[in-house]
N, C-alpha and C positions, 0 to 999 in steps of 0.2 A: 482612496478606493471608492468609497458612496455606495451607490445603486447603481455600479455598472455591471454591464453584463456584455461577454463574447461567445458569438454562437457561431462555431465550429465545425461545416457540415459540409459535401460535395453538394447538394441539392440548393442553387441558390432559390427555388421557389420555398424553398421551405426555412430556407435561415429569411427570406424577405416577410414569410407568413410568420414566422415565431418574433419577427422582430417588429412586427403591428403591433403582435397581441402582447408585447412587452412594453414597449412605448407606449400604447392604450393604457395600461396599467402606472406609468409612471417613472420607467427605469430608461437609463440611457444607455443604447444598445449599441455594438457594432459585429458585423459579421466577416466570416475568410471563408475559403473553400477549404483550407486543411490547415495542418499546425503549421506548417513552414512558413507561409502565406499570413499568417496570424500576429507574426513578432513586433509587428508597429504596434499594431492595437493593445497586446499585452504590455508591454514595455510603456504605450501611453497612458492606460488606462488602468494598471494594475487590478482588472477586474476580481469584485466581490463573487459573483458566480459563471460559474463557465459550463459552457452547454455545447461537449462533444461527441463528435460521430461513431458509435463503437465501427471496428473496422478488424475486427478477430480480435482472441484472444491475449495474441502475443503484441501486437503493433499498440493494441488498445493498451496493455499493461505499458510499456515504455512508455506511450504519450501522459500518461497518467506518472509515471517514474519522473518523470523532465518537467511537466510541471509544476510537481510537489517538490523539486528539487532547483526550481526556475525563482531569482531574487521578486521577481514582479509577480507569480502568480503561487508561491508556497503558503500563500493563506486563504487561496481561493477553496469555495466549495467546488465542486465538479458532478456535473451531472453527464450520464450518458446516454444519447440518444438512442435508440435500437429500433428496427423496423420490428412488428407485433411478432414475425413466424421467429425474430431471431433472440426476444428478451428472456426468451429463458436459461440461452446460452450466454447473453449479455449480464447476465444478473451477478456473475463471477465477478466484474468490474468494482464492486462493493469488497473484493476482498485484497485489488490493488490500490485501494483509497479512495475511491467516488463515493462522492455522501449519496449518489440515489442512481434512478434507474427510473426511465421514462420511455415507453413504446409510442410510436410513430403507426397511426396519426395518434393525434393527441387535440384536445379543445383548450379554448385557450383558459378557460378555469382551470383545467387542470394544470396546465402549465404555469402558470402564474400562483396557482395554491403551492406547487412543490416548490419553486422558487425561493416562494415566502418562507417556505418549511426551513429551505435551507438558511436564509438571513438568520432565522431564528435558532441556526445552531451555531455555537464558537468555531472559528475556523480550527485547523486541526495544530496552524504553526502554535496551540498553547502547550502543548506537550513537549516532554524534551524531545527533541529533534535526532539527537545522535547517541548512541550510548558505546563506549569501548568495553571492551575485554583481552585482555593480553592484545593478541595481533589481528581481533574480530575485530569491525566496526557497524554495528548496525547504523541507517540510515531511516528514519520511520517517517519520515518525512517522503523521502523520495521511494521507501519500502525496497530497501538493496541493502544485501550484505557483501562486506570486503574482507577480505585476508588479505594481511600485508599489504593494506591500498589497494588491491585488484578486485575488481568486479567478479562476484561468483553469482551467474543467477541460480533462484532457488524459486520454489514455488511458493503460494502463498500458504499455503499449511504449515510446510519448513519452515517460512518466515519467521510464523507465531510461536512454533516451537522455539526456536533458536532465540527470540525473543525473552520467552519465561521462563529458558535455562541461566539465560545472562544476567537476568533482574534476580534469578535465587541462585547465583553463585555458588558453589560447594555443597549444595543442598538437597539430598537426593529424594525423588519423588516416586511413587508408585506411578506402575502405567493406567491405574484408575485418575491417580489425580491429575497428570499429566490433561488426559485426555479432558476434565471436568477443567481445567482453568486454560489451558491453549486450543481449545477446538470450541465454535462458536456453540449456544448450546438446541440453534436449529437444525447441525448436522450431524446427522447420524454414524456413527463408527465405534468400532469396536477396541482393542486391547492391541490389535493386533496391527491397526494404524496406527500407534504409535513405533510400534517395532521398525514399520513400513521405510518414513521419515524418519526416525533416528539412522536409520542404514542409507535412506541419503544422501542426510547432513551428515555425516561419515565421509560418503565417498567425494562430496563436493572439497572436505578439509583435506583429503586424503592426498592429493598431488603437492598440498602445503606441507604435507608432514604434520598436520594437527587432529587428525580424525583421533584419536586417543583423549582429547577434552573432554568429548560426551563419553562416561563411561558405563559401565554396563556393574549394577549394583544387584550381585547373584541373587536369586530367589525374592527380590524388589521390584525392581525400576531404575530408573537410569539417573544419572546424576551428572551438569557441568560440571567442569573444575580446573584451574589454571595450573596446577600439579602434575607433575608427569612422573604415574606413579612407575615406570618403567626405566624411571633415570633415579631413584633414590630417592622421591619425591620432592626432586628437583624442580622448582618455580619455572613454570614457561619462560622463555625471553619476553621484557617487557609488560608482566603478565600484571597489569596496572586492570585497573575494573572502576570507572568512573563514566558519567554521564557527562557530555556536554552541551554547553548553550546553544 
């Protein structure tokens, strides 16, 4: 991997300009106009950092999904490019896995400090990657959750929820704590977004037949749990809870 780097962008003046002031600096650069267009380069160069085009919310997340889920680029850092009027809405992109967030125009110090910032942080593959639960599988890597194998998308708030009910297994939480260890502690929310997200991480299990996992602990907070206490407290099928490699 080394000091390479893939920049990402429709504008070839400005993947040619960011690839000056990259090369200037030291790193070995190569550029695409979009991800599809990019797969030689990833696949040759298994780049250390990648430097993509935000392009909305939803397209941005899946590109960011595919590469943390891509063999050649799941240790990459990822940075997203955004024009000035649009990083505020680009700034989201930190919560589908981008280690930063870089508005356009940019100088090449700057560019090159965030770079560096990123070498200087562990890639994210050191973390376990995939964690099961009965028929969940989170993917934190790629940030996707499964039931029964199939793709449910969910949003990134869900994510985290869904997350620190599976790592506290049977262990039921106030909606104060909830909200103090799965919600980041720059966003502001209330008691009442946890209710929000709990009802549509519901609805998301609900056509599985598992929305009854998260359950609702009277006069507390809510609690996972692989029990179904509706069957006798009958074990989910499969309801195995391990982390894998």
């Amino acid at each position: 991997m080394g000091d390479s780097i893939v920049v990402i962008h429709e504008s070839q003046e400005l993947r040619e300009q960011t690839q000056c002031y990259l090369e200037t600096a030291g790193f070995f650069v190569a550029g695409a106009r979009e991800l599809a267009t990019a797969e030689s380069h990833l696949a040759e160069m298994a780049p250390s950092v990648l430097l993509l085009q935000w392009i909305g919310g939803d397209q941005t997340e899946a590109s960011i999904g595919d590469l943390k889920s891509g063999q050649d680029t799941r240790a990459s850092r990822i940075v997203v490019l955004a024009k000035e009027d649009e990083i505020s809405e680009a700034i989201v992109s930190l919560e589908y896995g981008a280690d930063d967030c870089l508005a356009i125009p940019f100088t090449a110090k700057e560019l090159v400090g965030r770079v560096n910032a990123c070498f200087r942080r562990p890639p994210t593959v050191t973390r376990r990657e995939r964690v099961r639960a009965g028929p969940l599988l989170l993917d934190r890597v790629a940030h996707r959750l499964f039931v029964s194998d199939e793709y449910v998308p969910i949003a990134p708030s869900e994510f985290r929820l869904m997350e620190f009910f599976i790592e506290h297994c049977g262990r039921a939480f106030s909606r104060q704590e909830l909200l103090q260890h799965a919600w980041p502690r720059n966003v502001r929310a209330g008691r009442r977004t946890v209710d929000v997200n709990v009802r549509r991480l519901r609805q998301a299990l609900e056509p599985f037949g598992y929305e009854h996992l998260i359950q609702t602990v009277r006069g507390y907070g809510y609690r996972f749990s692989l029990e179904d206490r509706d069957a006798g407290n009958r074990s989910v099928a499969a309801g195995t809870f391990y982390s894998m490699p």
